[in-house]
C-alpha positions in Angstrom: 171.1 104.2 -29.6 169.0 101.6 -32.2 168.6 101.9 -35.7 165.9 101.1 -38.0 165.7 97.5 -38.9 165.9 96.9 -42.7 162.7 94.7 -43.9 163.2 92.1 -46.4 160.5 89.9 -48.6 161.0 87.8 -51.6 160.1 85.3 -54.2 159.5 81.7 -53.5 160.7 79.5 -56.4 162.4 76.1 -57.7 164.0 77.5 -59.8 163.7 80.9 -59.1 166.3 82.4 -61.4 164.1 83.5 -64.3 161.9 85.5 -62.0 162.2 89.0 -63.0 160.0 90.2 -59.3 163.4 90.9 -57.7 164.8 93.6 -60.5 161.3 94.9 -60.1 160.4 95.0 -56.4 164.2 96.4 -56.1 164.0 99.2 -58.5 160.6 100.0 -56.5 162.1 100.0 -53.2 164.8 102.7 -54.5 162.8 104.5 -55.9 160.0 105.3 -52.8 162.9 105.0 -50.5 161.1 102.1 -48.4 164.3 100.5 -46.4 163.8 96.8 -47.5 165.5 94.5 -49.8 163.9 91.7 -51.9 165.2 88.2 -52.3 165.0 85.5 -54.8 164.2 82.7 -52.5 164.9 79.4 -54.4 163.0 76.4 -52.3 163.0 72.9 -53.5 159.2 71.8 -53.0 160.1 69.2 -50.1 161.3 72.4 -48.1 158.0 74.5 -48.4 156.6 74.5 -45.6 159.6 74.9 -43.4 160.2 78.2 -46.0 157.0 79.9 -44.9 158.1 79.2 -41.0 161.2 81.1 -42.4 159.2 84.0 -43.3 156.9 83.9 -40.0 160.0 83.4 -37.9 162.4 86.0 -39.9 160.1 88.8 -40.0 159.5 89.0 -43.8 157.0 91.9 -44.7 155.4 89.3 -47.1 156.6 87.5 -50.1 155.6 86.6 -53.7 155.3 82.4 -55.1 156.1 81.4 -58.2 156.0 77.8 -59.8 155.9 75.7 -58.7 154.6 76.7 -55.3 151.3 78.7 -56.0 148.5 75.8 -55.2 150.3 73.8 -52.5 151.8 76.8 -50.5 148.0 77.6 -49.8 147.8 75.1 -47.0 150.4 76.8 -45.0 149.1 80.0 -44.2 146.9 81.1 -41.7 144.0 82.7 -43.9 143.5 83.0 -48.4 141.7 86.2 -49.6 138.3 85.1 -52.3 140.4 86.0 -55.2 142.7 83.5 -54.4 140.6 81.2 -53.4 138.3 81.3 -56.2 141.8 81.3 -58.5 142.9 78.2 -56.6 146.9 79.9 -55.9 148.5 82.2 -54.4 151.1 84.8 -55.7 151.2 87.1 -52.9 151.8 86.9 -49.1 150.9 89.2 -46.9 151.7 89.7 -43.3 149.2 90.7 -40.9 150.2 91.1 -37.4 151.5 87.5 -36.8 149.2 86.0 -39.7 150.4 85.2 -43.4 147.5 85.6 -45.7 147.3 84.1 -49.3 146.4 86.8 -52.0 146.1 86.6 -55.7 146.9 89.9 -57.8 147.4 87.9 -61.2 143.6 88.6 -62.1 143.3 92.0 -61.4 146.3 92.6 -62.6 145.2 91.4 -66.1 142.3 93.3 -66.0 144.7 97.1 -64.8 147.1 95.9 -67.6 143.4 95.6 -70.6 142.6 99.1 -69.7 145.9 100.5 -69.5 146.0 99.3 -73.2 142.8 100.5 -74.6 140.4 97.5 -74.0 136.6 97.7 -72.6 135.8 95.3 -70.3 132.3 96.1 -68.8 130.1 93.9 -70.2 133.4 91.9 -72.3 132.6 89.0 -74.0 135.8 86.9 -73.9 137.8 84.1 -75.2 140.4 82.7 -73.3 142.9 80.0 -74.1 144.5 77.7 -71.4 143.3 75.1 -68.6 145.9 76.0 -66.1 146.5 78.9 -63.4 147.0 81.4 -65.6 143.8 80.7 -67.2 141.8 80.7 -64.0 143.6 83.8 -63.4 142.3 85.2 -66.5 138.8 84.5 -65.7 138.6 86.0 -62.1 140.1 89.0 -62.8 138.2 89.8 -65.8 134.6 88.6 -64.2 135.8 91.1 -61.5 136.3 93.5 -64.5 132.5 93.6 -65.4 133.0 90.6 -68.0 129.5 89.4 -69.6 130.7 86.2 -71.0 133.5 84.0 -71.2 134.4 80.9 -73.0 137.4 78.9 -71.7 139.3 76.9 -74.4 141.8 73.9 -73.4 143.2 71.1 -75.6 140.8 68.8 -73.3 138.0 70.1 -72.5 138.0 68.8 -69.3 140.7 71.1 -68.5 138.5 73.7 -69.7 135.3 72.9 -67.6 137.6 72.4 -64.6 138.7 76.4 -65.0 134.6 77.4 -65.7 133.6 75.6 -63.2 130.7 76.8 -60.8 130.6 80.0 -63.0 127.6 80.8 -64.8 128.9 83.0 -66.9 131.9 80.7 -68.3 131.5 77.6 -70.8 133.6 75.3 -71.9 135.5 74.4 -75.2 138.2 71.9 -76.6 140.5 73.7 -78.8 140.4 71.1 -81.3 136.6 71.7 -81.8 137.8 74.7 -84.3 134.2 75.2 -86.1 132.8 75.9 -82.8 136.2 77.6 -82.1 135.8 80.0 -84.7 131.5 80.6 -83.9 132.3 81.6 -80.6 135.3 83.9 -81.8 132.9 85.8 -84.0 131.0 87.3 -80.7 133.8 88.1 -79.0 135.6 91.5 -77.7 138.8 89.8 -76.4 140.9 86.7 -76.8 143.8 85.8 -73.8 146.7 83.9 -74.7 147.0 82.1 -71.4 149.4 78.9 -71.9 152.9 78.7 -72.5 152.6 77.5 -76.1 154.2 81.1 -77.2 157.1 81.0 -74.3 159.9 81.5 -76.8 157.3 80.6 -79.5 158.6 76.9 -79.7 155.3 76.4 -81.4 154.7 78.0 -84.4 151.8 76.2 -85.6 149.7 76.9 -82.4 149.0 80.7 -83.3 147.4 79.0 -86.6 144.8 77.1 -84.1 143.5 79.9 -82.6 140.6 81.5 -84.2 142.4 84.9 -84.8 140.6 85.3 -88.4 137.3 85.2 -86.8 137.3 87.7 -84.2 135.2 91.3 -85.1 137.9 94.2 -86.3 137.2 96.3 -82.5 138.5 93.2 -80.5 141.6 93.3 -78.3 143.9 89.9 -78.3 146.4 90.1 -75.3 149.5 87.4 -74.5 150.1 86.5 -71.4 153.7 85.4 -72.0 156.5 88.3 -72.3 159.5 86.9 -73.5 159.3 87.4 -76.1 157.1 90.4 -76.5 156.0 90.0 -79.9 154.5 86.3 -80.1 153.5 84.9 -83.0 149.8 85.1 -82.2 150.4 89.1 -81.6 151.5 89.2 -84.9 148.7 87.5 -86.3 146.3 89.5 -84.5 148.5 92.2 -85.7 148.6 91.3 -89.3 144.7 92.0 -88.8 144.8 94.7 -87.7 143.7 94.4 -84.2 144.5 96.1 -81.1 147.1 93.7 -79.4 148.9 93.5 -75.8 151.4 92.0 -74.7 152.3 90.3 -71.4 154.2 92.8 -69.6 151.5 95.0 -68.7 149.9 92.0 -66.1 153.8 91.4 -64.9 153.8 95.2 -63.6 150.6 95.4 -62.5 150.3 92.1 -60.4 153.6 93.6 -59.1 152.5 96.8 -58.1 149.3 95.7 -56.8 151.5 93.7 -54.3 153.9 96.4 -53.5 151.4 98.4 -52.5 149.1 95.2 -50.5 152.9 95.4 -48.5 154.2 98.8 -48.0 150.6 100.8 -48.0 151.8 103.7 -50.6 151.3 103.8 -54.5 153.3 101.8 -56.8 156.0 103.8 -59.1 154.5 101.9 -62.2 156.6 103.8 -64.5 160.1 103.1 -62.7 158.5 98.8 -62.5 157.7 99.0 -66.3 161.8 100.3 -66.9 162.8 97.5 -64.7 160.9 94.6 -66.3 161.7 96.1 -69.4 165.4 95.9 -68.8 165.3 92.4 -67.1 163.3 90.8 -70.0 165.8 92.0 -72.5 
């Protein structure tokens, strides 16, 4: 007599500890009764490529990459989706037959988390801060959204051109530029906090650079980071009186839009936001 097989995926890391993906993923399985485990996967960038061999050759369902792994994995897969390509990483793997595919649900999973928390996005005019992946994250997922406009703000604006690039509907700013900063703030529906400056908030003074004072009463100002929830840019924005969102809406949500790129049924959203609640305590 056989049994059924139990699956297994997991998140590729170095270090892989702080990833809060397997108290999600896990609390997911349980809950849909799906008979696979998730693993944090902790792989020193040297052993990469013979990691995602692991994956073909063990029989993973698929997987999820963290840092520092989400550009360079790309080149060892057999196939990355538009999102991710036009993102320049991948966050999700997804097995097809014998193929890995590269995916990207960071983007979209912004865009799920804004109008789970109130925010328009057709026709958006947006502001967001960063010139890495999170940034180009950030923009795909809310061009995808029905975005009108959206300025990209970096401390070099060269990082900031490299995120707009070949997007008509992005420009580029320096964030030091703070008259222009503040100009472009005053037509805006949304600002995204996409750096790590507020991880921890270790940097106080940033939240004073950002051109929270300029943005119209209706906008939305969102934080990427989620630990801690309540950065001091939210509480600026706050102090304003502005709709604001934290970052644990896009963990769930990029999450769940994986879980269910993997298994094929609906993500239990509520039982993923108790478990990344509980693991970012």
């Amino acid at each position: 007599m056989t049994t059924a097989k139990t699956r297994w995926l997991g998140v590729l890391g170095w270090p892989v500890d702080h990833s809060r993906s397997p108290q999600i993923h896990t609390a997911a399985l349980e809950a849909t009764g799906i008979d696979a485990v998730y693993l944090p996967l902790a792989v020193p960038p040297v052993e990469l490529a013979s990691a995602v061999s692991g994956l073909r050759a063990l029989g993973a369902l698929g997987a999820n990459v963290t840092l520092p792994h989400k550009e360079r994995v790309m080149e060892h897969l057999d196939a990355i989706e538009p999102a991710a390509l036009a993102i320049g990483a991948v966050n999700t793997i997804v097995r097809e037959g014998d193929r890995l595919i590269g995916a990207n649900t960071d983007g979209d999973g912004l865009a799920r988390s804004l109008r789970e928390g109130g925010a328009s996005l057709e026709g958006a005019r947006a502001l967001v801060i960063g010139g890495g992946g999170a940034a180009r994250a950030s923009v795909r997922g809310l061009l995808d959204a029905g975005a009108r406009s959206i300025i990209v703000a970096a401390r070099r604006v060269e990082q900031a051109e490299q995120v707009a690039s070949g997007e008509s509907a992005v420009s580029a700013l320096a964030l030091g530029d703070a008259r222009t900063l503040e100009d472009a703030a005053r037509g805006c529906d949304l600002l995204v906090q996409a750096t790590s400056a507020t991880l921890g908030d270790r940097d106080p003074a940033f939240a004073a650079s950002l051109p929270i004072a300029a943005l119209p009463a209706h906008a939305t100002v969102i934080d990427l980071v989620y630990s801690p929830r309540e950065t001091a840019v939210l509480r600026a924005a706050a102090a304003r009186g502005l709709r604001t969102l934290d970052g644990l809406g896009m963990l769930v949500w990029q999450a769940a839009l994986a879980f269910e790129r993997w298994h094929g049924v609906a993500a239990p959203i509520d039982v993923m936001r108790r478990a990344a609640l509980m693991a970012t305590r």
